[in-house]
Backbone as a chain_set.jsonl record, in Angstrom:
{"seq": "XXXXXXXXXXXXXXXXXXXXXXXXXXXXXXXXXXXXXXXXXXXXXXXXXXXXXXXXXXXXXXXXXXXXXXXXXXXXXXXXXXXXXXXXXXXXXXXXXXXXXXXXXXXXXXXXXXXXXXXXXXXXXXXXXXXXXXXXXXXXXXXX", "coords": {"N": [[-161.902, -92.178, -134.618], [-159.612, -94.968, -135.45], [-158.784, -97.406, -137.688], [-157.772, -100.355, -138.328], [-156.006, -102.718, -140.921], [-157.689, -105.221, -140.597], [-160.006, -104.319, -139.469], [-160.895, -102.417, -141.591], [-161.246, -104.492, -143.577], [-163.445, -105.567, -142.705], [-165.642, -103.824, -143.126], [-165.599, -103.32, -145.604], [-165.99, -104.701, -148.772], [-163.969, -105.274, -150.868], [-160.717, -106.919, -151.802], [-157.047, -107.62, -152.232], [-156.308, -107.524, -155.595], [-157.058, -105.059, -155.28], [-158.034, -103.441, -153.074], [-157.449, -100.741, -151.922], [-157.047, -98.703, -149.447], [-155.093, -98.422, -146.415], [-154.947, -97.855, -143.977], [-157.686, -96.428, -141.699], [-157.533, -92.898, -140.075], [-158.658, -91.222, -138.982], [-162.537, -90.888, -137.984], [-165.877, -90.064, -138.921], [-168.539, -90.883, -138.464], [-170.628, -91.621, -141.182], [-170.402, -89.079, -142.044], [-167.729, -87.744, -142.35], [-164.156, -89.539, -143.397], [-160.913, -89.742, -143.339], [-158.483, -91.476, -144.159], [-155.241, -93.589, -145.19], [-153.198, -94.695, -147.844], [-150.369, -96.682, -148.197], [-148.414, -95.992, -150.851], [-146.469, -98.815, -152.786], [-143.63, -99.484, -154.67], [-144.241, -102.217, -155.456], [-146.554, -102.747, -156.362], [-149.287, -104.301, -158.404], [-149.829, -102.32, -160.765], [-148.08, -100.734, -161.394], [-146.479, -102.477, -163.176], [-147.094, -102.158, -165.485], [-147.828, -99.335, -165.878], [-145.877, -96.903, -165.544], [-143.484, -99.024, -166.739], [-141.147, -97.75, -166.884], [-141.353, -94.996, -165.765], [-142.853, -95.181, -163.457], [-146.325, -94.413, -162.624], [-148.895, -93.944, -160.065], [-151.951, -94.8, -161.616], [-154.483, -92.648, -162.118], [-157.352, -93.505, -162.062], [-157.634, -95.404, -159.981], [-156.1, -93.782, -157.781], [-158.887, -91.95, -157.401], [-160.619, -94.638, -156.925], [-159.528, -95.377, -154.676], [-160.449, -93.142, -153.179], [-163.1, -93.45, -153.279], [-163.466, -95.685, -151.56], [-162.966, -94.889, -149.326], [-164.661, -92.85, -148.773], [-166.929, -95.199, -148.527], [-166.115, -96.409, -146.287], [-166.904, -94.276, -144.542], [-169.651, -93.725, -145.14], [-170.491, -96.73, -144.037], [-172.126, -96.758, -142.005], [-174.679, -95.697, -142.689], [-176.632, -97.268, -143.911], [-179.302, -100.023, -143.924], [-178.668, -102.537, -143.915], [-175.422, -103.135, -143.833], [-173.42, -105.223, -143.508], [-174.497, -107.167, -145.313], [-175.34, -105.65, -147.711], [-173.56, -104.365, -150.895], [-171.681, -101.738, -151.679], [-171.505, -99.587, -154.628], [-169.619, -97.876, -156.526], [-171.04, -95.126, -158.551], [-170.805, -92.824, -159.944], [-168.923, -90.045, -160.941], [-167.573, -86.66, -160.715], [-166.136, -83.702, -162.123], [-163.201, -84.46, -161.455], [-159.645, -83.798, -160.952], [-156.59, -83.43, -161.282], [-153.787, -82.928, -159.652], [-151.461, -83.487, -159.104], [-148.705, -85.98, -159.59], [-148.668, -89.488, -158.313], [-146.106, -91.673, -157.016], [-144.431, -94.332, -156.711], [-143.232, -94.753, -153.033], [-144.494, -92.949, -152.317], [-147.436, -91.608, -149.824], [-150.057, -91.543, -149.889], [-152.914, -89.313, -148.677], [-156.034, -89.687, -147.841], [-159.367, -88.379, -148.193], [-162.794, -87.802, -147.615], [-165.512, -86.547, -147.777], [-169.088, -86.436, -146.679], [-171.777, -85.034, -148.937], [-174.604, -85.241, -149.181], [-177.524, -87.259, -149.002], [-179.374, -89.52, -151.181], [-182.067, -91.22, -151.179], [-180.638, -94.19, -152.122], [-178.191, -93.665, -152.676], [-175.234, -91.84, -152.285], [-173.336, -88.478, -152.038], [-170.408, -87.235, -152.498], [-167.566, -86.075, -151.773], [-164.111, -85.655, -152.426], [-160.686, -85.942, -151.927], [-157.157, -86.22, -152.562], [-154.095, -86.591, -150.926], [-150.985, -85.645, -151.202], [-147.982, -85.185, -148.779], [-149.023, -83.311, -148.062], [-150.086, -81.318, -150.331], [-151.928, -81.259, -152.656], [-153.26, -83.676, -154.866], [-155.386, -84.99, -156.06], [-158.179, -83.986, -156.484], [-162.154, -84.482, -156.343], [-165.036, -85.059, -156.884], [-168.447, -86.945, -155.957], [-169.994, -90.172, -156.459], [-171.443, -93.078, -154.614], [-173.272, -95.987, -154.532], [-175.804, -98.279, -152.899], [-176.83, -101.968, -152.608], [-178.349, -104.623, -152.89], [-176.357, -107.827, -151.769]], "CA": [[-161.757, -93.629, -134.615], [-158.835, -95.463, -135.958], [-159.237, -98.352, -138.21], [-156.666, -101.31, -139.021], [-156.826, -103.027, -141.887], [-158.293, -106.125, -140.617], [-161.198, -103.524, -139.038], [-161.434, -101.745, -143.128], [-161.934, -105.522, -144.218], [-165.367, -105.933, -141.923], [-166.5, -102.64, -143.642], [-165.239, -103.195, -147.385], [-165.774, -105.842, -149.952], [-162.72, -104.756, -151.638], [-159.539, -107.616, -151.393], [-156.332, -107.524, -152.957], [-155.076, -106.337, -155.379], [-158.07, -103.536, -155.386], [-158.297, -103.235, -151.684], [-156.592, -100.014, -151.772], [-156.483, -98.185, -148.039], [-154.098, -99.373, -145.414], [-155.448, -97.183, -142.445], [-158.527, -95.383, -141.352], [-156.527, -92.383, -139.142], [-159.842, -90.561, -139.203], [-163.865, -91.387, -138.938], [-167.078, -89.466, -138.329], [-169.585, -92.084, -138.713], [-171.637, -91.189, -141.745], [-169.864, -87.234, -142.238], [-166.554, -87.863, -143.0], [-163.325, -90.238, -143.382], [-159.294, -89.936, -143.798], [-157.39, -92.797, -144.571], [-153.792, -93.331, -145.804], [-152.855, -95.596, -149.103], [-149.124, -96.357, -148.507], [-147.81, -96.706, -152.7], [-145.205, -99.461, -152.916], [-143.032, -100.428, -155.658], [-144.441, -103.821, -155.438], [-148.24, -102.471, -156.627], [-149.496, -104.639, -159.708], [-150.318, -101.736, -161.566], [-146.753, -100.161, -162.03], [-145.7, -103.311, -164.064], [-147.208, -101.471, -166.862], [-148.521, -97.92, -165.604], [-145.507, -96.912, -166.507], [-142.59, -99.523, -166.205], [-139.777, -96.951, -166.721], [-141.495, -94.118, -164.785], [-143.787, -95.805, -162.723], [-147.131, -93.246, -161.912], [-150.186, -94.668, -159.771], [-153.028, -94.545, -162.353], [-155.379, -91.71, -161.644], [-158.534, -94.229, -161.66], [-157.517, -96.134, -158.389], [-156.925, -92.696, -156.839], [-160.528, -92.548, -157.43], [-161.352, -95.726, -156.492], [-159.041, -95.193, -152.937], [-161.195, -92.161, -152.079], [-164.243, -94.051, -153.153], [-163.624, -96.613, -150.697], [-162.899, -94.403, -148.223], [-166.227, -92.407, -148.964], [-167.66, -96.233, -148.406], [-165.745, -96.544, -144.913], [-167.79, -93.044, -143.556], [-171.09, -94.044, -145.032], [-171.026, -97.561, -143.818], [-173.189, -96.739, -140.809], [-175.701, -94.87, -142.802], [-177.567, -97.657, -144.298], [-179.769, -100.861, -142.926], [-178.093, -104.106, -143.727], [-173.951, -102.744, -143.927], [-173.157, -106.48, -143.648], [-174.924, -107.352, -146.593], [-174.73, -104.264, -148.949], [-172.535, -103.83, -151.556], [-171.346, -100.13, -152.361], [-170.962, -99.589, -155.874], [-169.177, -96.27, -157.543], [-172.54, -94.862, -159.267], [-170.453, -91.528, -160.378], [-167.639, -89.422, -160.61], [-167.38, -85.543, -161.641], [-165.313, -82.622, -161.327], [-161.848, -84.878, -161.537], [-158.29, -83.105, -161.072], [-155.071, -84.129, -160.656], [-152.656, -82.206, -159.758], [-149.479, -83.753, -158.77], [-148.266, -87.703, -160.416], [-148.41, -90.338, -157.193], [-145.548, -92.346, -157.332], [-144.073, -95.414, -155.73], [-142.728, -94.347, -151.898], [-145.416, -91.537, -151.585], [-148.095, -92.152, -148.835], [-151.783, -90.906, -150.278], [-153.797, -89.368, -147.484], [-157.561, -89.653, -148.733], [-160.466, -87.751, -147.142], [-163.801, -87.915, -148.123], [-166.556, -85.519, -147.022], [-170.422, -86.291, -146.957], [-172.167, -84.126, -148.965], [-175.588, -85.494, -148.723], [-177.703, -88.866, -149.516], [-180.795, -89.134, -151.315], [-182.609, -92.701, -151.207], [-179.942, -95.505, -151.554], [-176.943, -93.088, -153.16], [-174.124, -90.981, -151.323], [-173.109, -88.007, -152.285], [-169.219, -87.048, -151.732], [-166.479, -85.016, -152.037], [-163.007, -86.747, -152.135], [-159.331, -85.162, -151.85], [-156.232, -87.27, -152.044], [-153.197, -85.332, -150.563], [-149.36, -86.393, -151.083], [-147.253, -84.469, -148.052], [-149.784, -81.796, -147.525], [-150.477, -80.952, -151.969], [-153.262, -81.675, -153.392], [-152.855, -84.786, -155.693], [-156.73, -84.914, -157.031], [-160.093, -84.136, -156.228], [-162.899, -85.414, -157.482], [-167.069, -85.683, -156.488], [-168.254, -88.854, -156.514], [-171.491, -90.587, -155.87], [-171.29, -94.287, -154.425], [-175.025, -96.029, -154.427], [-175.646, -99.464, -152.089], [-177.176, -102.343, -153.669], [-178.026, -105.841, -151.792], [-175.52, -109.106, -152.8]], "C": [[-160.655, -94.02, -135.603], [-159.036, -96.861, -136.578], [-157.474, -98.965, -138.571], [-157.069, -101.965, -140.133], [-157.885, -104.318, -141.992], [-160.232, -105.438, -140.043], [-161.978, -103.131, -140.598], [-161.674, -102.927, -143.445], [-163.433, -105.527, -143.575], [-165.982, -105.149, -142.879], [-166.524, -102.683, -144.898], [-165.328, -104.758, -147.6], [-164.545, -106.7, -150.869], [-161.265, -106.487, -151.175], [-158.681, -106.958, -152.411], [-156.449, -107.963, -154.373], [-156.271, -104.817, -155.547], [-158.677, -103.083, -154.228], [-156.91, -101.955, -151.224], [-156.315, -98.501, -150.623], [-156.087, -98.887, -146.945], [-154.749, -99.174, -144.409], [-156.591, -96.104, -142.417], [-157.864, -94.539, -140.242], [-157.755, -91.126, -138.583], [-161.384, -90.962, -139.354], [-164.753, -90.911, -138.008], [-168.036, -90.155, -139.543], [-170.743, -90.994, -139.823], [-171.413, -89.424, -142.359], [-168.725, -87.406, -142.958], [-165.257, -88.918, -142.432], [-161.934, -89.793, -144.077], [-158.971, -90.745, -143.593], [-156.137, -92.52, -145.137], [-153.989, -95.086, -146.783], [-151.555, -95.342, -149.05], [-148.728, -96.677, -150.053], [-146.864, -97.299, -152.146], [-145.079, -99.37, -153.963], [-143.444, -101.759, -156.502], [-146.025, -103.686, -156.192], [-148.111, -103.282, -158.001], [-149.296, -104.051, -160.564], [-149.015, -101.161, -162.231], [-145.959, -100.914, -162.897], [-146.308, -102.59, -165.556], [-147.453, -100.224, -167.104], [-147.257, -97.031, -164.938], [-143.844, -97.784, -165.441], [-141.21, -98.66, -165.923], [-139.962, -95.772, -165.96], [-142.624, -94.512, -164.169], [-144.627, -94.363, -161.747], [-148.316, -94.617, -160.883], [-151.313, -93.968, -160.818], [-154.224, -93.667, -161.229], [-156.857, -92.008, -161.514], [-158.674, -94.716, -160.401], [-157.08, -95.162, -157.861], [-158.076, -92.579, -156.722], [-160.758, -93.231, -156.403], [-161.081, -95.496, -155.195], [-159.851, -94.003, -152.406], [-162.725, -92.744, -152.05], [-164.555, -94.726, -151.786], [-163.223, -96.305, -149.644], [-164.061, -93.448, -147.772], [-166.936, -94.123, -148.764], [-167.162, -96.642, -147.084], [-166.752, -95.472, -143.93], [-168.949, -93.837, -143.612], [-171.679, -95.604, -144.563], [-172.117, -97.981, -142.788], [-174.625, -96.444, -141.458], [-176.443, -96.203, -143.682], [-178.27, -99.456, -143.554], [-179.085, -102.245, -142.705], [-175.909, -103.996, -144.332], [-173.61, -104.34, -144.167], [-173.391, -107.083, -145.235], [-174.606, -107.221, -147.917], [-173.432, -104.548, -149.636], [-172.296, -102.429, -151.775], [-170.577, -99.791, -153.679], [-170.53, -98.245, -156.327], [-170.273, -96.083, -158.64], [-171.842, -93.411, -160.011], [-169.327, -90.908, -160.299], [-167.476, -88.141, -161.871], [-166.604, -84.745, -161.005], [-164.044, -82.914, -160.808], [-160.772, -83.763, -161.781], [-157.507, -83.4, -160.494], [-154.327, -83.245, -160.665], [-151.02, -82.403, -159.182], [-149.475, -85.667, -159.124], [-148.302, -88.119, -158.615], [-147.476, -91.204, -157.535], [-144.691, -93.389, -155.946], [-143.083, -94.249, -154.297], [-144.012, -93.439, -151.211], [-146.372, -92.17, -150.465], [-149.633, -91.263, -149.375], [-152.796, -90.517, -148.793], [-155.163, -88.906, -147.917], [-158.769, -89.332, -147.608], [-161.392, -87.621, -148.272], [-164.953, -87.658, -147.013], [-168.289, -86.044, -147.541], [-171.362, -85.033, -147.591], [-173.815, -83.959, -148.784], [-176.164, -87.153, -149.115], [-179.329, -88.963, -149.814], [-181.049, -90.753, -152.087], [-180.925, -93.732, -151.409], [-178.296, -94.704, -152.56], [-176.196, -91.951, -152.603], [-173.915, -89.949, -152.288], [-171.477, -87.551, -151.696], [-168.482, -86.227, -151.92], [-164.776, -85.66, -152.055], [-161.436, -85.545, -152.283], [-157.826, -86.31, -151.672], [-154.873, -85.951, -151.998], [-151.77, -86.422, -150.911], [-148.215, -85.279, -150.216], [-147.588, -83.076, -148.208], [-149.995, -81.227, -148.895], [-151.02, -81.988, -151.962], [-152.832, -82.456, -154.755], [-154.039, -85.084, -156.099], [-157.765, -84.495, -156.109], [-160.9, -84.18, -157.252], [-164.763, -84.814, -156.317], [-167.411, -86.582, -157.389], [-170.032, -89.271, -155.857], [-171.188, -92.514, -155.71], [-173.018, -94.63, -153.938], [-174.244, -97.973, -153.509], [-176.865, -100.671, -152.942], [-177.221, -103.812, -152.68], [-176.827, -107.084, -152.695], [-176.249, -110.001, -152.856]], "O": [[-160.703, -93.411, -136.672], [-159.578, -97.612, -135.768], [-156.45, -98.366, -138.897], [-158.252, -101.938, -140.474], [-158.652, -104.54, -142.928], [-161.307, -106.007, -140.233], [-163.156, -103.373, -140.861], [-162.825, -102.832, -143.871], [-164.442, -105.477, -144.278], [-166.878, -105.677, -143.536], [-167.448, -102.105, -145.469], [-164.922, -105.695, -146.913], [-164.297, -107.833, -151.28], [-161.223, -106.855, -150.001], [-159.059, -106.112, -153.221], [-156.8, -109.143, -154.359], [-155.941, -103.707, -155.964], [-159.71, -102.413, -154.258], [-155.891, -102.116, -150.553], [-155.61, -97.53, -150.896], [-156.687, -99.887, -146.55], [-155.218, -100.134, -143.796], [-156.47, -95.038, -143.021], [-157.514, -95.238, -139.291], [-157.453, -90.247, -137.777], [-161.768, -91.331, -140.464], [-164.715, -91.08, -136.789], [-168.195, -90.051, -140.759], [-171.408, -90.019, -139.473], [-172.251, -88.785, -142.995], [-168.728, -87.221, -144.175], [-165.226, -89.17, -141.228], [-161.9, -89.521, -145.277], [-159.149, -91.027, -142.408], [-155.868, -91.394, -145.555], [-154.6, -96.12, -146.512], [-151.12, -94.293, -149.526], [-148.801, -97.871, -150.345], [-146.269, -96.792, -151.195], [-146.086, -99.171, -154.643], [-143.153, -102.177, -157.623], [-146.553, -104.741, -156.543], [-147.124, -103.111, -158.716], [-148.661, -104.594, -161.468], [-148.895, -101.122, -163.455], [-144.946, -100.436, -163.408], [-145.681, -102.686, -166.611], [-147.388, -99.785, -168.253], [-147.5, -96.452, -163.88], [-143.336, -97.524, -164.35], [-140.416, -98.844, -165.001], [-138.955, -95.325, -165.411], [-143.593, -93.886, -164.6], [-144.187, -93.649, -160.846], [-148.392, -95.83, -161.082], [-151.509, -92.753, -160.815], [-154.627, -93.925, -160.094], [-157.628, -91.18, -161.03], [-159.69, -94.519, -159.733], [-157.688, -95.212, -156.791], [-158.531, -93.191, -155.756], [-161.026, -92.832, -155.27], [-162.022, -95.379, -154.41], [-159.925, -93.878, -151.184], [-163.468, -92.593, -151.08], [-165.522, -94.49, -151.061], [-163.021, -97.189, -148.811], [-164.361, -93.293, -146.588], [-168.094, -93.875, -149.102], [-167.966, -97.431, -146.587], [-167.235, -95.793, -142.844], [-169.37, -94.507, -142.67], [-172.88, -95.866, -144.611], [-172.757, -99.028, -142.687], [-175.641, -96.857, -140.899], [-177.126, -95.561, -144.481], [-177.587, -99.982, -142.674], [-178.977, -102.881, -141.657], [-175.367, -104.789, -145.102], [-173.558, -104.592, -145.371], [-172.527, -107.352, -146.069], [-174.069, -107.892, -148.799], [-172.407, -104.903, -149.054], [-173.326, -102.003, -152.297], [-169.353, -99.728, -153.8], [-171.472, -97.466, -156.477], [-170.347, -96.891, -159.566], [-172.65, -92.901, -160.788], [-168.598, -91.318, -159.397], [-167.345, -88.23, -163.092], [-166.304, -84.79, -159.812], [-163.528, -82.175, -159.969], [-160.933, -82.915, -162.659], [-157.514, -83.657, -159.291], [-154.112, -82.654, -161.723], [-149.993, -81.755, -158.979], [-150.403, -86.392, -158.764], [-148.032, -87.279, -157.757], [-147.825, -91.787, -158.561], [-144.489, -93.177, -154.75], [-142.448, -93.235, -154.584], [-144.353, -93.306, -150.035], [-146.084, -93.327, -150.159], [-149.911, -90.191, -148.837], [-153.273, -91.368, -148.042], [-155.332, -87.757, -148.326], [-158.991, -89.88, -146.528], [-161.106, -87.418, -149.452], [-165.232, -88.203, -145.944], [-168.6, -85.989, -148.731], [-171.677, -84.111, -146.838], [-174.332, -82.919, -148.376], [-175.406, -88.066, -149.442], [-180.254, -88.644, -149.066], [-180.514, -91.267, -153.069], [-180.201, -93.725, -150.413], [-177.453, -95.479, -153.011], [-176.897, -90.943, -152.513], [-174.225, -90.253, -153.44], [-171.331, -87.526, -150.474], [-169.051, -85.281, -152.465], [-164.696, -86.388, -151.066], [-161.483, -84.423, -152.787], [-157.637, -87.041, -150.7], [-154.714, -84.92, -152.651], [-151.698, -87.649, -150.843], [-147.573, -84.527, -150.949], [-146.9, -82.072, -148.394], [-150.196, -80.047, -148.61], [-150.843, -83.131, -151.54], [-152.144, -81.902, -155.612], [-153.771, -85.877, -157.002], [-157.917, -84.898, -154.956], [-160.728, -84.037, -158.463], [-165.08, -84.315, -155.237], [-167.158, -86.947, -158.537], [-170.834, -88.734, -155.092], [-170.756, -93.14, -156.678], [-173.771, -93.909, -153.283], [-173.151, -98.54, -153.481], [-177.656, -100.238, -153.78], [-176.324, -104.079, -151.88], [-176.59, -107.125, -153.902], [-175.94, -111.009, -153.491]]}, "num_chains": 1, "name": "protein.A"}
C-alpha cells in the first residue's frame, strides 16, 4: 500500500514542523512500514543544527521512524481515530552516517511484538542504500 501525505495525515497526529514522513512506499498492516523523509534545506531545524554545516539532528531520525512504526501499527488497536501514539522508549541507538540537507531518508520499521497497549519495534533509517541509524523503540497508545 502506498500512502500520500494527505492519507499519513488521517493516520498521524503529527503536523508541521514535526510531521516528518512525506510518503508511505511500503505497508503491512500491523507488521511492517517504509516510508521516505525527503531533507530540505528549508527544515527549521538546520537554522541552528548546524548553520555552517547543516546535519539533521539524530532525535527526529528517531522520531521519523517512530512515526512510521505508528503508520504500521495503526490498525492494531480499537479506536485509531481517537488514540494518540506516544514514543514510550528508545534503545539500542546508532548512527552511522550524518543526514544532510538533499539526502532522501528511507525509514522502515519492523513489528516486533505488542504487549497490552505498547508496540514493540525495530526502526532503520537508510540514506542511498547505508545505514544512517537504527534504533528499538517502543511507541504505547493512550486515548485524547
Amino acid at each position: 500500500m502506498i500512502m500520500d501525505i494527505l492519507e499519513i495525515k488521517k493516520r498521524l497526529k503529527h503536523r508541521y514542523p514535526f510531521l516528518l514522513i512525506d510518503r508511505v512506499i511500503e505497508l503491512e498492516e500491523g507488521v511492517s512500514c517504509t516510508a521516505i523523509k525527503n531533507v530540505t534545506v528549508n527544515e527549521p531545524f538546520f537554522n541552528g543544527h548546524f548553520p555552517e554545516s547543516p546535519i539533521m539532528p539524530g532525535v527526529l531520525i528517531c522520531e521519523a521512524l517512530a512515526q512510521t512504526g505508528g503508520i504500521a501499527g495503526y490498525s492494531l488497536h480499537k479506536d485509531a481515530s481517537k488514540d494518540i501514539i506516544f514514543f514510550a522508549g528508545l534503545d539500542k541507538v546508532k548512527f552511522k552516517k550524518p543526514v544532510v540537507p538533499g539526502d532522501q531518508l528511507v525509514l522502515k520499521a519492523t513489528f516486533i511484538k505488542k504487549k497490552m497497549n505498547v508496540w514493540f519495534l525495530k526502526g532503520e533509517a537508510y540514506v542511498d542504500d547505508k545505514l544512517a541509524c537504527s534504533a528499538e523503540f517502543k511507541l504505547a497508545s493512550a486515548s485524547a
